[in-house]
N, C-alpha and C positions, 0 to 999 in steps of 0.2 A: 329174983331170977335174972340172969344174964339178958338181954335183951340180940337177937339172934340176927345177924343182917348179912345179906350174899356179899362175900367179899371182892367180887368182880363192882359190880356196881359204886361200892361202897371206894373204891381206889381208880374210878374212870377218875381221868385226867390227869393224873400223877405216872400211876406205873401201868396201867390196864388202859385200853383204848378199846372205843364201840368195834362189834361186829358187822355192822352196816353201815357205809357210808349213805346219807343222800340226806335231800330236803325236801318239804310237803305243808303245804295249808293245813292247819289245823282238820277242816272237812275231808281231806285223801289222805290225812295220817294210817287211817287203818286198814284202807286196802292196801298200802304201801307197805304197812306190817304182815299182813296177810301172804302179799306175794313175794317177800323173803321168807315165810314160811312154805310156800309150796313149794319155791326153788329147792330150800335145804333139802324137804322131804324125799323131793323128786330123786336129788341126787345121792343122796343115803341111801333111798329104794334099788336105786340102778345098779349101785356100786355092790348091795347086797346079791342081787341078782346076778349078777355078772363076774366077779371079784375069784379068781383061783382061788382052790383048797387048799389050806395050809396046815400043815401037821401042828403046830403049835401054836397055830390064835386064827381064832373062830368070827370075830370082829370086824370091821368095816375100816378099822384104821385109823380114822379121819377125824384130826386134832382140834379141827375148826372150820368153819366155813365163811371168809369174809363178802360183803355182797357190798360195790359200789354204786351209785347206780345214777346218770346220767340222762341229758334231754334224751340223746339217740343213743346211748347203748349202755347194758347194765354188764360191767365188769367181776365175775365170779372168781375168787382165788380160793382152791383147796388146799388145804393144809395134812399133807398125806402123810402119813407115817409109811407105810409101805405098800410105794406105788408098782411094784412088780406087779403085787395081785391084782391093780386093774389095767397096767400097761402093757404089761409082757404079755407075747404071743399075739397083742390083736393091735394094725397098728392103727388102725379108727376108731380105739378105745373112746378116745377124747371127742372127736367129732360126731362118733354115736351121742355119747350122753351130750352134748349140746344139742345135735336135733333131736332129743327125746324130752332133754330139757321144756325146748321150746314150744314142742308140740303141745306140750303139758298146758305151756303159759300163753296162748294165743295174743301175744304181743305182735302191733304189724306195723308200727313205726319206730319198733327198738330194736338195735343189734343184741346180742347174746356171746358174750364172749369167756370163757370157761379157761383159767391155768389150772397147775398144776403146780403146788410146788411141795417141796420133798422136807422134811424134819429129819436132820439129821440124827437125834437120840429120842424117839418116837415115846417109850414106856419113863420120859421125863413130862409127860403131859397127862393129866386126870384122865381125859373123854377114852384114850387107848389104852390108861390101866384098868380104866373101870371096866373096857368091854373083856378084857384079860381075865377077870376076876370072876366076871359075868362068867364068861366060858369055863371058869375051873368048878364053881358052885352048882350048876347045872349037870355038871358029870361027877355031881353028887364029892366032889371032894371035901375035905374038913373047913372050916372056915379061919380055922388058926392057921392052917396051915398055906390058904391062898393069901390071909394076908401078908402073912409071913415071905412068902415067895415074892408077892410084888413090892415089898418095900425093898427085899435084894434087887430087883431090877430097877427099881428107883434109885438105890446108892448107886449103879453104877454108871449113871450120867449128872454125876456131882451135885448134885443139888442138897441144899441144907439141912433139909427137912420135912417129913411127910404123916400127918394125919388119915387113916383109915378109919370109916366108923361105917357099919352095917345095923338094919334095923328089920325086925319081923320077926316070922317064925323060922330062928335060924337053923340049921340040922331037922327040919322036922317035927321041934319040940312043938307040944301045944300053945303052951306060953309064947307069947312073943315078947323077944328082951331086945336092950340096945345093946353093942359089944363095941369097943374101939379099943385102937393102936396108936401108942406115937414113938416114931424116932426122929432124934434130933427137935431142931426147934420149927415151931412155926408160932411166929406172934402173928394174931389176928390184928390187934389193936390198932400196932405201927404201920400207919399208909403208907409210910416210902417203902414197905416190903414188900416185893412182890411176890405174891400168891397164885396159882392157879388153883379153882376149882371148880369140881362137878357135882350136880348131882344123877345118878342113874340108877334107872330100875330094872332089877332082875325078875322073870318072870319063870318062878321053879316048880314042880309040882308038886309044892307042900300050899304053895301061896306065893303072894309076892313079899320081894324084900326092897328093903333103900340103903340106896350105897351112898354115902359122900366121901369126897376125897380131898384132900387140900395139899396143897405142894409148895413147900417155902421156895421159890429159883433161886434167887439175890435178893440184897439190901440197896438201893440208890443213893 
């Protein structure tokens, strides 16, 4: 059997770079992990919460979450796919979820500092098509037929190549089977390839299901 490994990990330092920047003593390693874990959360929650309705994607948007994070202040960059939904109409979008942020994270000798930045071809990134898919599966659509849909919107910010594979009880069936897609190439193998991928979970009322996605960008 194949021996199975995240391809993010498995290519840090060549084409994929950490999600958080910082450093820590062995003994603060894991509160330090922890509170990149509330930040994400915090701001996933908010942006749910808050985020205009949009006729065609049900999702939260957000590609990525990077977190830097300093003696005196921890620098947060969002990676938005589409920041209308949480920009447009409010214009203290940004400076709400930072004090909402903060309140969260009772820090009292660190700044907090929140961008925003914009992905110009949004459904070229795993985390936005998975939640794309999430949304079509949930309003009971086919499953050939979602995948089918997002690898068109995947051809059409040029990239190589895209693996879909779903897992559980798909349609409803009792049985639960695995089912997967590929167009075009994606080598796992070759590290100088860069890959993006997710894993996410759909939560339907048959059960739940697992999505991964894998997205060839380029070759280095």
């Amino acid at each position: 059997m194949g021996q199975k490994i995240n391809p993010l990990g498995f290519r840090l330092g060549t084409t994929q770079n950490h999600h958080s920047f910082w450093f820590a003593q062995p003994k603060n390693f894991s509160v330090g992990l922890q509170e990149d874990e509330k930040i994400r959360n915090c701001i996933k929650n908010y942006v749910q919460k808050n985020k205009r309705i949009s006729p065609g994607f049900e999702g939260i948007g957000i590609a990525r979450i990077e977190i830097q994070k300093r003696i005196d202040l921890i620098q947060v960059i969002i990676h938005i796919g589409f920041p209308n939904l949480l920009i447009e109409g409010r214009t203290r979008g940004i400076e709400e979820l930072q004090m909402n942020v903060q309140k969260e994270f009772h820090s009292v000798n660190r700044r907090l500092n929140i961008a925003i930045t914009r992905i110009e071809k949004p459904y070229g990134h795993p985390n936005i098509l998975a939640e794309y898919m999430a949304s079509q599966l949930r309003n009971r659509v086919s499953f050939r037929k979602a995948m089918k849909r997002a690898i068109e919107l995947t051809e059409q910010t040029d990239t190589k190549g895209i693996q879909i594979q779903i897992a559980g009880r798909i349609d409803g069936k009792e049985i639960a089977r695995v089912e997967w897609i590929r167009e075009g190439r994606v080598p796992l193998q070759t590290i100088r390839a860069k890959i993006d991928h997710c894993s996410y979970t759909i939560r339907t009322i048959h059960g739940v299901l697992g999505l991964k996605i894998w997205i060839f960008v380029n070759e280095e």
